[in-house]
C-alpha positions as CSV (number, residue, x, y, z in Angstrom):
1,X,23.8,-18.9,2.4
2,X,23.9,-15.4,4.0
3,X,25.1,-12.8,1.6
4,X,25.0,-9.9,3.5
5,X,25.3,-8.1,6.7
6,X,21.9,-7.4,8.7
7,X,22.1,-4.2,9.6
8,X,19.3,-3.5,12.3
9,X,20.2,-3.5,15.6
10,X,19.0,-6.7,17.7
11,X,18.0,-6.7,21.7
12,X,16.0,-9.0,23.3
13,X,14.3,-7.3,26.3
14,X,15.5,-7.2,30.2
15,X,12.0,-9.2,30.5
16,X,13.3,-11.9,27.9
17,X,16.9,-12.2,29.8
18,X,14.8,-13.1,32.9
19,X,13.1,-16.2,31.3
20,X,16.2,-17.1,29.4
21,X,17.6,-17.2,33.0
22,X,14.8,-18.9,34.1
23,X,14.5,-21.9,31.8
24,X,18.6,-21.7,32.1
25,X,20.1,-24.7,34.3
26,X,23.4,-23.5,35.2
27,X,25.6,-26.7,36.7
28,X,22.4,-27.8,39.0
29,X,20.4,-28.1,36.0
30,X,20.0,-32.0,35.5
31,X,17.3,-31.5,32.6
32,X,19.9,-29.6,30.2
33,X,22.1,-27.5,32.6
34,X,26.0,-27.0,31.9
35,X,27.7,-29.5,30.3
36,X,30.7,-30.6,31.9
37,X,31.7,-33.4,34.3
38,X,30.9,-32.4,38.3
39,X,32.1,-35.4,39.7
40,X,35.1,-35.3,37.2
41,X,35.0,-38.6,36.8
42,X,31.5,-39.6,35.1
43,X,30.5,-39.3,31.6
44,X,29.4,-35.8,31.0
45,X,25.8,-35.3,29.4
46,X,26.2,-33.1,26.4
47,X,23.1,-30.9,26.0
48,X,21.3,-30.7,22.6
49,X,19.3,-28.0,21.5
50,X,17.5,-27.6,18.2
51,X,15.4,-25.2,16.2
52,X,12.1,-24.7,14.1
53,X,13.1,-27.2,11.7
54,X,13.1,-30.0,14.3
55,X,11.5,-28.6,17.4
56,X,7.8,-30.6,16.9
57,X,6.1,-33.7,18.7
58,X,6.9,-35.3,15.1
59,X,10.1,-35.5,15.8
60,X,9.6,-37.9,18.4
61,X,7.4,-40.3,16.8
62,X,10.8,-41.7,15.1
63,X,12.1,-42.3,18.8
64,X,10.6,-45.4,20.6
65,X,13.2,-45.8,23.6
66,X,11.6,-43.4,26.5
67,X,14.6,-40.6,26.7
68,X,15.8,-40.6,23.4
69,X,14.8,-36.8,23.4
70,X,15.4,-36.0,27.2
71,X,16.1,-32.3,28.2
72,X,16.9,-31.8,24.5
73,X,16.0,-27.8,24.0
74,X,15.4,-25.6,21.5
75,X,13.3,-22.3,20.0
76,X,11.2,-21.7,17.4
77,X,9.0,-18.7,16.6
78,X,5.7,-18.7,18.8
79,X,4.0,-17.0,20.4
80,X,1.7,-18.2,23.8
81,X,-1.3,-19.2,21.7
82,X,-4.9,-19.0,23.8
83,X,-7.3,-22.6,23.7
84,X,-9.9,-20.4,21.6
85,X,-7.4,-20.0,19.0
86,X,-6.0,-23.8,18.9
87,X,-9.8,-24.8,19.4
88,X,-11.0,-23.6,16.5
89,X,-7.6,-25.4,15.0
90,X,-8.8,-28.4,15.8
91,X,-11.8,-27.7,14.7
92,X,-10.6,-27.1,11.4
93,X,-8.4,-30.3,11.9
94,X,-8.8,-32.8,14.7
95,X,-5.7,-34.7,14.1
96,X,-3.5,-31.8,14.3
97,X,0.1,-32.7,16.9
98,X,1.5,-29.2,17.1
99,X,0.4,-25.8,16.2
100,X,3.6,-24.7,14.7
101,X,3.6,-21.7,12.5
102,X,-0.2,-21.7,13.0
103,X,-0.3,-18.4,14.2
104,X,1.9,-16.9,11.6
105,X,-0.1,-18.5,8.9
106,X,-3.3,-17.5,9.9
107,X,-1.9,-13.5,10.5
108,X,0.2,-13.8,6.9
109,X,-3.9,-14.5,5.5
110,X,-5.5,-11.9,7.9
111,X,-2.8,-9.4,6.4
112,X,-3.3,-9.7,2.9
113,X,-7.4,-9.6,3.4
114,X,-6.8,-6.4,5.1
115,X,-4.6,-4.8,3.0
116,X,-6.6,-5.5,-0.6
117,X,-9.7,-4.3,1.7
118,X,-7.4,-0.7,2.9
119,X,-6.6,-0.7,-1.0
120,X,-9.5,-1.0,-2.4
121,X,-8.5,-3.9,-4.9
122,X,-6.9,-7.1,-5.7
123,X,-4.4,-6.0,-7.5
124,X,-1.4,-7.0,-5.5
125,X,0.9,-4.4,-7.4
126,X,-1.3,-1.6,-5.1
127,X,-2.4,-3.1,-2.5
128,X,1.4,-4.1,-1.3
129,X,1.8,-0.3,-0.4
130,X,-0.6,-1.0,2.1
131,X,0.5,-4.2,3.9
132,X,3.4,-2.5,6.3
133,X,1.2,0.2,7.6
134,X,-1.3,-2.5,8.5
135,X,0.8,-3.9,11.3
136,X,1.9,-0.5,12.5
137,X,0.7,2.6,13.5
138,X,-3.1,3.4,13.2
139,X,-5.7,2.2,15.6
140,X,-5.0,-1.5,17.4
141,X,-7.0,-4.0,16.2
142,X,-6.7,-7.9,17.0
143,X,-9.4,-9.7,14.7
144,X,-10.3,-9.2,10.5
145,X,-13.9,-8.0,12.0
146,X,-12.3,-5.3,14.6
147,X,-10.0,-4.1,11.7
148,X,-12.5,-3.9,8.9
149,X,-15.0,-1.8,11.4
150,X,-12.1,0.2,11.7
151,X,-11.4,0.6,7.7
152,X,-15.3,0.8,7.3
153,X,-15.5,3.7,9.8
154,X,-12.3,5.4,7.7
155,X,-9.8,4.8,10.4
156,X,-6.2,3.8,10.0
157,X,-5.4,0.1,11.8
158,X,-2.8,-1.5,13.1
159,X,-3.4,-5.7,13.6
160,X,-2.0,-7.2,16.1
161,X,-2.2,-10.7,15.0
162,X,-2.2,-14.1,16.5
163,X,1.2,-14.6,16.0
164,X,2.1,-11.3,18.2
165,X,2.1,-7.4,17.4
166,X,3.6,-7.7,13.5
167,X,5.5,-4.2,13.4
168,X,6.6,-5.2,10.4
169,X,9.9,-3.0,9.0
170,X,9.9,-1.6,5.7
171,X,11.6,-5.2,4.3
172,X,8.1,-6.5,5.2
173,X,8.7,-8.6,8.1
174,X,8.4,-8.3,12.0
175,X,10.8,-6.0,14.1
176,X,10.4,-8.6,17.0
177,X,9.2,-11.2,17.7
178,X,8.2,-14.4,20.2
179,X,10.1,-17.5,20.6
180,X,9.3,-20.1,22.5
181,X,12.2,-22.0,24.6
182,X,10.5,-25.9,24.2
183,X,12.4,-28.7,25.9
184,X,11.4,-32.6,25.5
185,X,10.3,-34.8,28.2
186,X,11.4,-38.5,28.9
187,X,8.6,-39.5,26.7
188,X,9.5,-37.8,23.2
189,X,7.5,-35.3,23.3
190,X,7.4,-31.2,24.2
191,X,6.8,-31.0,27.7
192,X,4.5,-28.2,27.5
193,X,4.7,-27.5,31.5
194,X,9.0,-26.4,30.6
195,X,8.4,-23.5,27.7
196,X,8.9,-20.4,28.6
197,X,8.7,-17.8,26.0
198,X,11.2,-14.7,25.1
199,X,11.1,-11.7,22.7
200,X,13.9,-10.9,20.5
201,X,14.1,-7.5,18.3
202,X,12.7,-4.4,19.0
203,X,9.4,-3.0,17.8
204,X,11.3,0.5,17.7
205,X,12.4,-1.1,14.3
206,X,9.3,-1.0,12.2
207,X,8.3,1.1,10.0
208,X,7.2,4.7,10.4
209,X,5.6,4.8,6.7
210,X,1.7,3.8,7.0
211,X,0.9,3.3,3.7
212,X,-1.3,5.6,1.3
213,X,-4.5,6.7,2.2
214,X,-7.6,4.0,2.5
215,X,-9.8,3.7,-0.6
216,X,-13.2,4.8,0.4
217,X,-15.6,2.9,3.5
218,X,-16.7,-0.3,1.9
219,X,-14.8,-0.6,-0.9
220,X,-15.7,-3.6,-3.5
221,X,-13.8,-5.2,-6.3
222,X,-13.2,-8.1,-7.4
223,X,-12.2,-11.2,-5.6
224,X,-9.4,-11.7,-3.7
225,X,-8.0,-15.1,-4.6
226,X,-5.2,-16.3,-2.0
227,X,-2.7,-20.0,-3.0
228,X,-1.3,-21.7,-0.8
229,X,2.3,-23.4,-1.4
230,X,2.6,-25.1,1.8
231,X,4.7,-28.4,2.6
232,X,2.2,-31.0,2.3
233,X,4.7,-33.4,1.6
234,X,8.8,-33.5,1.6
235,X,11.0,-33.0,4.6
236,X,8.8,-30.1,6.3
237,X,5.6,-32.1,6.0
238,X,5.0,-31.8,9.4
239,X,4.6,-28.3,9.6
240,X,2.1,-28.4,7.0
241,X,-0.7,-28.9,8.9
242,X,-1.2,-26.7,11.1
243,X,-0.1,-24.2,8.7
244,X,-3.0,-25.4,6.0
245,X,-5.2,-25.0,9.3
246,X,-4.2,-21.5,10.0
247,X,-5.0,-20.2,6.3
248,X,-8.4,-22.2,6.3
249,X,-8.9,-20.5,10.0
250,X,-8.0,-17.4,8.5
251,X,-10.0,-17.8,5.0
252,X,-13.3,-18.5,7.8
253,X,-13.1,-15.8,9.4
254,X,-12.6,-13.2,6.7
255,X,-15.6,-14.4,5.5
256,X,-17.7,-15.0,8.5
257,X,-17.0,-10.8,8.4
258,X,-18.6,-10.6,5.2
259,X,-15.0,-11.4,2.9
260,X,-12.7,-8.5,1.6
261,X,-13.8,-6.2,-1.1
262,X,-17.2,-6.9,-0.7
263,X,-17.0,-11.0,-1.7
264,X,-15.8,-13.6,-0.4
265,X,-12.0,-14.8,0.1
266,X,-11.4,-17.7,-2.3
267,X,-8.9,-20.2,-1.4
268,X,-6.4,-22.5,-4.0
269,X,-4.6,-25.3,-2.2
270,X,-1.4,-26.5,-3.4
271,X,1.9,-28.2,-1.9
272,X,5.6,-27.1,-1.7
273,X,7.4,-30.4,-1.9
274,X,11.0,-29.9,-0.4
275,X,14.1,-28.1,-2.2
276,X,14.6,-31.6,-3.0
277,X,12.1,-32.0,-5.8
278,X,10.4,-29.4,-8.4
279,X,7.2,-30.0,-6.3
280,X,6.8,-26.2,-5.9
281,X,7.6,-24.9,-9.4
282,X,4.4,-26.6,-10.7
283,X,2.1,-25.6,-8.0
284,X,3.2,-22.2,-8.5
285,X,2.7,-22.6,-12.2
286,X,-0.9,-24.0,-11.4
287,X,-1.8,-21.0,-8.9
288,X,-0.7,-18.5,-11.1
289,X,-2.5,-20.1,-14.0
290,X,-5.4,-20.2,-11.5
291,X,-5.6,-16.3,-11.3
292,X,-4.3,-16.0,-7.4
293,X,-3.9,-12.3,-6.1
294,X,-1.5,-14.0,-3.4
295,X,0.3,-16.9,-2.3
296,X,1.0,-18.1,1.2
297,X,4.2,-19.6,1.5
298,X,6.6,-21.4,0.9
299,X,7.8,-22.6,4.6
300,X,11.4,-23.5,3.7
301,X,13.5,-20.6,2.6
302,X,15.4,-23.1,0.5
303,X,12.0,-23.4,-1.6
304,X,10.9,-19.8,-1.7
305,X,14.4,-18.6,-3.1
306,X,13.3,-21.2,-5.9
307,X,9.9,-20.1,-7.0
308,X,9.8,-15.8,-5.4
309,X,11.1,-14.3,-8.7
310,X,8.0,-16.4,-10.9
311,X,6.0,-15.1,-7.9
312,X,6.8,-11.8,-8.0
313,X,7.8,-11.7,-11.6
314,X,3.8,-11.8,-12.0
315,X,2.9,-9.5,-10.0
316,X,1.4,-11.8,-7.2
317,X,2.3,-10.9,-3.9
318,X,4.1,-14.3,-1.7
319,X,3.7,-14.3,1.8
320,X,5.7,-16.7,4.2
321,X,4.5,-17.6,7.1
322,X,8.0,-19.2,8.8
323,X,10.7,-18.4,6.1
324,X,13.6,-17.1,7.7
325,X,17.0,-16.7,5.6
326,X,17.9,-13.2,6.2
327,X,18.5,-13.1,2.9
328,X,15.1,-12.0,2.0
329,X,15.1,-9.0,4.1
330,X,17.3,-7.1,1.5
331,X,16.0,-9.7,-1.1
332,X,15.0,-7.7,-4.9
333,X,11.4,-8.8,-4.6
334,X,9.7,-5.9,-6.3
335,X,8.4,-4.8,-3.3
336,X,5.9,-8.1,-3.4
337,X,7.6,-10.2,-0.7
338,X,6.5,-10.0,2.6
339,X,6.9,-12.6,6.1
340,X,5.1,-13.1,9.4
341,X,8.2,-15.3,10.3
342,X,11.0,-13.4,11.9
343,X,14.6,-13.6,10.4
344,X,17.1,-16.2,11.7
345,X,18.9,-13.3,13.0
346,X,16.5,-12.5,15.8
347,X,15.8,-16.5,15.9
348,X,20.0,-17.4,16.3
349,X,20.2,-14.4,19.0
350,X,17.2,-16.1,21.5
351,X,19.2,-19.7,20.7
352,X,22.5,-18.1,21.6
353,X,21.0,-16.8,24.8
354,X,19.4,-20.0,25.2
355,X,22.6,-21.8,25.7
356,X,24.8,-19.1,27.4
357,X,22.0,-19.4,30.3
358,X,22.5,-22.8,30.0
359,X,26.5,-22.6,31.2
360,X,28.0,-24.3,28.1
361,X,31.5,-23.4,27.0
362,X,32.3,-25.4,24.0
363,X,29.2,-26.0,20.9
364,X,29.3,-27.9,18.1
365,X,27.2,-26.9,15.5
366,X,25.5,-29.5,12.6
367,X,23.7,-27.8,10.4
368,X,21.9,-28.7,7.0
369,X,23.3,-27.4,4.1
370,X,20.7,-24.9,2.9
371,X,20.0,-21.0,3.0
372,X,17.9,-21.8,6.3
373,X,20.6,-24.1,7.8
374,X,23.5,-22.3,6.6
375,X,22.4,-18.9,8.0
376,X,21.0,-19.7,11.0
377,X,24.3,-21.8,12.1
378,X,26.3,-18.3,10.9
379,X,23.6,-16.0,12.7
380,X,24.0,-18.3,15.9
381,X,27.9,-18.6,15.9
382,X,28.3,-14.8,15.6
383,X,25.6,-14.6,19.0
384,X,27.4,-16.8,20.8
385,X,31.5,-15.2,20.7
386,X,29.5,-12.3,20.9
387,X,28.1,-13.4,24.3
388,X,31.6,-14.2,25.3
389,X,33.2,-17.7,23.7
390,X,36.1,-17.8,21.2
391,X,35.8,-19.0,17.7
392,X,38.3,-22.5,19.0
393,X,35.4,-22.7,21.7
394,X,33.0,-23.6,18.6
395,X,32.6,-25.9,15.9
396,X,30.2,-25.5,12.8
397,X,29.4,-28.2,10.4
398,X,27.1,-28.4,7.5
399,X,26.1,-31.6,6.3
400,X,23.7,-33.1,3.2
401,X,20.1,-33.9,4.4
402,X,20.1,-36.3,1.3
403,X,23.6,-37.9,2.6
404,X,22.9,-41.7,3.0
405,X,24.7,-41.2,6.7
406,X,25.8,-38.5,9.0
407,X,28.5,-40.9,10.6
408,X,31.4,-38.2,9.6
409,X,29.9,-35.6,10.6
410,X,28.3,-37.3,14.3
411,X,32.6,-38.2,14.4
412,X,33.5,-34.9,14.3
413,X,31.1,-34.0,17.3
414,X,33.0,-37.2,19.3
415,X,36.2,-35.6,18.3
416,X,35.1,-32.6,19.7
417,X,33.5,-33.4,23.0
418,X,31.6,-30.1,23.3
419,X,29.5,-29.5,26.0
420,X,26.5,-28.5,23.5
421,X,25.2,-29.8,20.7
422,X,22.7,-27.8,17.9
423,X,21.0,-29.6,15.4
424,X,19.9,-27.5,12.8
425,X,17.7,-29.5,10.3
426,X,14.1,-30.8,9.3
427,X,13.0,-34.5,9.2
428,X,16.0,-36.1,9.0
429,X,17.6,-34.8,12.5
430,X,16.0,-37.8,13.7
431,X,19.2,-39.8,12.2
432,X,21.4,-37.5,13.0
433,X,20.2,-37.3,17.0
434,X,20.4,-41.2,17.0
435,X,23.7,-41.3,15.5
436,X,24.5,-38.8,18.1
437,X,23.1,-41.1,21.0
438,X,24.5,-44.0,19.8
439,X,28.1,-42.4,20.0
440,X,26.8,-41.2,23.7
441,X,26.9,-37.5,23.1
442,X,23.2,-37.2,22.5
443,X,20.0,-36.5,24.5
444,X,19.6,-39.8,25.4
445,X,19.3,-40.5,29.6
């Protein structure tokens, strides 16, 4: 649940207004345009849009009518990844559906290489002084290689990573960032041909402190040992793929460049269950017991709020590669927690956009009830009466992903009749977008 105001001022560029427009429908927009009734007298389509936690082919394996998903929109972090960089994903893991989070994976491991390298150790308690400055200021680098020739030859860097240019502030996490606006075809799945992609924030943001000075050119010590606590199984299981693929990616090419601190970057697999289970607490446990300088993860903010004060508590540094609860930004984290993931508050301002462009007047709201569903539905409310609508034009309901039904809830959508629709959940929005089709307010055409 959001605790406190985030005070930074948000913008999404002139540039980002133009696609919003562009992937907007207005009332000639058949795929997702305005909701209302033009011929007053047929059944309006309500539009549905969705988020991170649902916006993945996965989704659509659970539909098998063609159109279940039709025109449904939604954002979620990303950034316009290049075929060498899925590529070598696939390489890593044929079978991979969706690249989600990759990116931010991958630069959350980059990151943490480069910052024990700038420090000089493995010691996470020093080297976290470092990780800031390394997405800002200094001289631009885009690769672990590029960046350590830069160290090596005792220049500052500044890593501009796969998931876009970092900045991070001085909480530890990006000033802006990309979103892509994904919409589903008749078939289930992203139609990949319909994203567009926006920024929201402003790099102006980030911070102006680079860190203390490098340890010397070539600095050795001993080995940096990086965890992973990614969601392997439980409700986000589908974004651990190609989030395990990004950190192996990562872990690759660190060491193709000869590893950090002169060995190479060790990697400890483990699995964050859901908020549902205790799945996390004992990998944690294990990786800590394991000697880990750093963990990657957790991707639900739900599960890092559970396990970031053991983290931190022992002096390991997390990093999350798609938490985004603003609660972490002002989060008492002993300076160890840091995120590639934006905060929901830059996410909830591109969705908002999203559905202004879109000519909708009225939204319903469902959203899970967790510090990732709770504070993006609050984040996304306040965008859109600030874009114009009135609290009556909008209603926002949180629901229990482990409820055995969503039939109230779906009901009080009917009741409504809004002309938009957000679904803010993981794997089970799949129920809740059938229940919403089978009362005739969901994507279905």
């Amino acid at each position: 649940m959001r605790t406190r105001t985030y005070a930074r001022s948000i913008a999404v560029t002139s540039a980002a207004l133009v696609a919003l427009t562009a992937c907007g429908g207005g009332s000639d927009d058949s795929g997702g345009g305005s909701g209302g009734d033009a011929s007053g007298d047929a059944e309006k389509q309500v539009n549905i849009y969705g988020t991170d936690g649902n916006m993945g082919n996965a989704l659509g394996e659970d539909f098998t009518e063609q159109g279940s998903l039709a025109g449904m929109k939604g954002t979620t972090p990303l950034t316009e990844l290049g075929s060498d960089f899925t590529d070598r994903l696939l390489e890593v893991d044929p079978a991979l559906q969706d690249y989600n989070y990759a990116g931010e994976t991958y630069d959350a491991v980059i990151v943490t290489a480069l910052a024990a390298q700038a420090a000089g150790t493995n010691d996470a308690n020093v080297f976290k002084a470092y990780v800031n400055g390394i997405t800002a200021g200094g001289e631009k680098c885009d690769s672990f290689q590029a960046c350590l020739d830069i160290i090596n030859a005792g220049g500052n860097v500044d890593y501009d990573g796969i998931s876009g240019p970092l900045a991070f502030t001085d909480a530890g996490e990006p000033a802006a960032a990309s979103f892509g606006l994904l919409q589903f075809g008749d078939d289930n799945a992203l139609d990949n041909d319909a994203t567009e992609f926006v920024i929201a924030g402003d790099e102006a943001n980030a911070t102006s402190d680079e860190g203390p000075a490098y340890a010397p050119a070539g600095a050795t010590g001993g080995p940096l040992v990086i965890g992973t606590l990614l969601p392997l199984t439980g409700n986000l299981a589908f974004l651990g793929p190609p989030e395990v693929a990004g950190a192996k990616l990562a872990v690759n090419d660190i060491n193709a460049a000869g590893g950090a601190l002169g060995a190479p970057v060790q990697l400890v697999e483990g699995d964050s269950g859901d908020a549902s289970t205790d799945t996390a607490t004992q990998t944690v446990d294990r990786l800590l017991q394991s000697g880990v300088n750093a963990i990657i993860g957790a991707a639900s903010s739900g599960v890092s709020l559970t396990v970031i004060d053991a983290i931190t508590g022992a002096g390991v540094l997390q990093f999350s590669p798609a938490n985004t609860s603003d609660q972490f930004t002002t989060y008492n984290d002993n300076g160890l927690y840091f995120r590639t993931a934006p905060p929901d508050t830059l996410q909830a301002r591109a969705l908002a956009d999203l559905i202004i462009a879109d000519g909708n007047n009225t939204v319903g709201i469902l959203a899970l009830n967790d510090p990732y569903g709770t504070g993006l539905a609050e984040n996304t409310l306040n965008n859109l009466v600030s874009a114009g609508l009135s609290e009556d034009d909008i209603v926002s309901v949180t629901y229990d992903p482990q409820a055995a039904n969503f039939d109230a809830e779906v009901q009080q959508m009917v009741d409504f009749n809004p002309d938009a629709i957000v679904v803010i959940g993981f794997e089970e929005s799949s129920r809740i977008l059938q229940g919403l089709n089978d009362q005739g307010i969901g994507p279905q055409r």
